[in-house]
PyMOL commands that place a pseudoatom at each C-alpha (Angstrom):
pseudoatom trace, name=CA, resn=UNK, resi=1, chain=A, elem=C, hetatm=0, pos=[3.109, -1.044, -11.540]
pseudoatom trace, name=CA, resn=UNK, resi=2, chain=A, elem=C, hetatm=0, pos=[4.517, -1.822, -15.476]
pseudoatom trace, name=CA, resn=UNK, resi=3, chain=A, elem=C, hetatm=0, pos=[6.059, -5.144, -13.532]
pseudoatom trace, name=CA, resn=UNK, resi=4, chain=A, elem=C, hetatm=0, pos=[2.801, -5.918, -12.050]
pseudoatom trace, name=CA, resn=UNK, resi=5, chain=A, elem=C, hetatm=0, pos=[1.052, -5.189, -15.330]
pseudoatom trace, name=CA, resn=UNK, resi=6, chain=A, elem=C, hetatm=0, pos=[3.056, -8.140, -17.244]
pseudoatom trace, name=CA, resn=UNK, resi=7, chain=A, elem=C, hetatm=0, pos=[2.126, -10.329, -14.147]
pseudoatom trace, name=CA, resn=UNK, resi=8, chain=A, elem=C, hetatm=0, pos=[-1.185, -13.197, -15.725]
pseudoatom trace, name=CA, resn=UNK, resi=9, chain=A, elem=C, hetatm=0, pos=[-3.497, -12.132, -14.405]
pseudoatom trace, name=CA, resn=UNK, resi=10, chain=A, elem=C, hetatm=0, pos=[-2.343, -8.755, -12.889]
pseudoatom trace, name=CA, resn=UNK, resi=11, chain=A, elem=C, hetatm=0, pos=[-2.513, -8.720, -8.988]
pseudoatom trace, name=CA, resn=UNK, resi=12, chain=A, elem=C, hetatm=0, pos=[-5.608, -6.196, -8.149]
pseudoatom trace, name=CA, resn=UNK, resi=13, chain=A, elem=C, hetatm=0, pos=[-4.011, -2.875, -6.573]
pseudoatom trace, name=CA, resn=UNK, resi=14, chain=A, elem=C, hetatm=0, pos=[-4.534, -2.014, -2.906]
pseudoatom trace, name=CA, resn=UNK, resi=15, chain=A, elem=C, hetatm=0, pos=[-7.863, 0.062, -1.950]
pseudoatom trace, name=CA, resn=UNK, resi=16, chain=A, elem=C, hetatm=0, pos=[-6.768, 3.023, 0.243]
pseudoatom trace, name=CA, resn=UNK, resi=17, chain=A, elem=C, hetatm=0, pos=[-8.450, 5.248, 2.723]
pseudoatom trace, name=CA, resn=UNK, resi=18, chain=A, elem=C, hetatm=0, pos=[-8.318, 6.906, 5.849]
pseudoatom trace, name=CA, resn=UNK, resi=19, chain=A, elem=C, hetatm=0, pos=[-10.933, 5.811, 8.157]
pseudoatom trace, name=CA, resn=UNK, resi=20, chain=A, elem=C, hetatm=0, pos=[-12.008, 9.057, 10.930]
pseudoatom trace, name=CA, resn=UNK, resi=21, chain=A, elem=C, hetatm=0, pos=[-11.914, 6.749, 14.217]
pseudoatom trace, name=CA, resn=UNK, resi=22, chain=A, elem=C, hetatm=0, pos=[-8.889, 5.575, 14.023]
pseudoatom trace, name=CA, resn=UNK, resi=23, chain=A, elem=C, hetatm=0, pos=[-7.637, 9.447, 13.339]
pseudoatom trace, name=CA, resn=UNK, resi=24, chain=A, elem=C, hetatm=0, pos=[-6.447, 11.651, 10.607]
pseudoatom trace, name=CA, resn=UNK, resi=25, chain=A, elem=C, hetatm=0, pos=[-2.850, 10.305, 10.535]
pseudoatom trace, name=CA, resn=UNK, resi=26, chain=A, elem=C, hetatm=0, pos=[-4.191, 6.749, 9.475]
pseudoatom trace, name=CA, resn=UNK, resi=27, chain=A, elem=C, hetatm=0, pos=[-3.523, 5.719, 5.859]
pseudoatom trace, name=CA, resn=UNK, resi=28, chain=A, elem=C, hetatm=0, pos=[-5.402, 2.550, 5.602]
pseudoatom trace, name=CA, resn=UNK, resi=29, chain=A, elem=C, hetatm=0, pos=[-4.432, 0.264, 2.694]
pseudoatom trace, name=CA, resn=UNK, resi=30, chain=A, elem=C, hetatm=0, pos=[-6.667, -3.327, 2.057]
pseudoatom trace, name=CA, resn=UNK, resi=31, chain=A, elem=C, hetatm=0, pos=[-6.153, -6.204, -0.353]
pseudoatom trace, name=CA, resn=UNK, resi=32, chain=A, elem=C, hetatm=0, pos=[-9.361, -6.723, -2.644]
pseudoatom trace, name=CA, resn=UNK, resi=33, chain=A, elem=C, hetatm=0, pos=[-8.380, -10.508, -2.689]
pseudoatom trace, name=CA, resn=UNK, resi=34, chain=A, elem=C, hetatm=0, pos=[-5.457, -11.005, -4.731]
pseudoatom trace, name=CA, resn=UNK, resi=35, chain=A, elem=C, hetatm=0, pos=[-3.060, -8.390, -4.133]
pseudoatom trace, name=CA, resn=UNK, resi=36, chain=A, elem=C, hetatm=0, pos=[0.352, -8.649, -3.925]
pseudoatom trace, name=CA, resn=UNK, resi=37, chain=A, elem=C, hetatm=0, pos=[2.247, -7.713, -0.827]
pseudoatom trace, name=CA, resn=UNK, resi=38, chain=A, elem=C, hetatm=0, pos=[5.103, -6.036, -2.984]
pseudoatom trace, name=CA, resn=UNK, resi=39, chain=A, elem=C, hetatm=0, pos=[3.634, -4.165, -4.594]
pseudoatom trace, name=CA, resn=UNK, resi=40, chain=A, elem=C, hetatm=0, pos=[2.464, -2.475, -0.990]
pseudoatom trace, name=CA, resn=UNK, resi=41, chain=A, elem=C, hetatm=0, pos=[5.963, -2.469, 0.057]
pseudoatom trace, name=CA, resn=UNK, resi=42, chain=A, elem=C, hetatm=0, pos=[7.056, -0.745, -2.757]
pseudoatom trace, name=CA, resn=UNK, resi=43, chain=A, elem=C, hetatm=0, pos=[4.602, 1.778, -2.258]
pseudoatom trace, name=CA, resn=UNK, resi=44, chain=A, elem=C, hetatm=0, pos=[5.194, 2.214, 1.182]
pseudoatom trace, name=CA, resn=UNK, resi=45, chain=A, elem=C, hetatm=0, pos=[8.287, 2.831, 0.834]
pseudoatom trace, name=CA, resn=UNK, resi=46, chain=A, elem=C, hetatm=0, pos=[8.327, 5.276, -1.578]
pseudoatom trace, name=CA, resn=UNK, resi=47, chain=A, elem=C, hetatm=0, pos=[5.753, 7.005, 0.401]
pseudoatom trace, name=CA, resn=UNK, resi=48, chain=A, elem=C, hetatm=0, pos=[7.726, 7.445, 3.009]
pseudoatom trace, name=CA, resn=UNK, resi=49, chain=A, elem=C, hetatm=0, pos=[11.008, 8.292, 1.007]
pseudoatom trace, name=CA, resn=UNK, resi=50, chain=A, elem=C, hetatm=0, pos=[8.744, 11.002, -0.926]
pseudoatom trace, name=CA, resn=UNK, resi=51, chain=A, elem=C, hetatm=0, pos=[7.227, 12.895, 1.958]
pseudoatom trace, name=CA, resn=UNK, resi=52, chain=A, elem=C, hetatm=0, pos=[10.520, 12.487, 4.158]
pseudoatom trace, name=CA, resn=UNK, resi=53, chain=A, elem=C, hetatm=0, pos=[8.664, 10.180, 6.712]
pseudoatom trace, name=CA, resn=UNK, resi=54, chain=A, elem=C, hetatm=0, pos=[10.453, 8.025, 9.407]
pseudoatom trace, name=CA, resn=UNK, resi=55, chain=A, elem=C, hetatm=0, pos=[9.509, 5.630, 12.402]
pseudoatom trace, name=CA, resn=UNK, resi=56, chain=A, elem=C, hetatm=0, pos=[7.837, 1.795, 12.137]
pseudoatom trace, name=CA, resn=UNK, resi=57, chain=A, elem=C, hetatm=0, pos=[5.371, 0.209, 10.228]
pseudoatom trace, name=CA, resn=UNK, resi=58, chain=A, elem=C, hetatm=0, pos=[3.402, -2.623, 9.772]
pseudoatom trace, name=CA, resn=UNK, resi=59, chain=A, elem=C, hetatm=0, pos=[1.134, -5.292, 7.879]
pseudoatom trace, name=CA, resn=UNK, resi=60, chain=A, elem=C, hetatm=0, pos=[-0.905, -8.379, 8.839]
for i in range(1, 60): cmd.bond("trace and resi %d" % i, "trace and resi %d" % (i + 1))
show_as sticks, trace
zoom trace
């Protein structure tokens, strides 16, 4: 986030949520417009290294 913060303008942060019908395990992350894919990576990432958390992933 401090890299992203130097970044003109700053890319806009993901919006999370979980969304009920696609189930309670569903972390839903979506771009506002201009965000940058990295900075989902990175978070995903350490996500998954935080909590322990294995198997695949994706993004379109």
């Amino acid at each position: 986030m401090a890299e992203n913060g130097r970044e003109d303008p700053p890319a806009e942060p993901f919006q999370l949520s979980v969304t009920p019908e696609h189930g309670p395990t569903r972390l839903w992350l979506r771009d506002p417009g201009s965000a940058d894919p990295q900075l989902l990576i990175t978070f995903v990432t350490s996500y998954a290294e935080a909590f322990g958390l294995t198997g695949r992933w994706s993004f379109q």
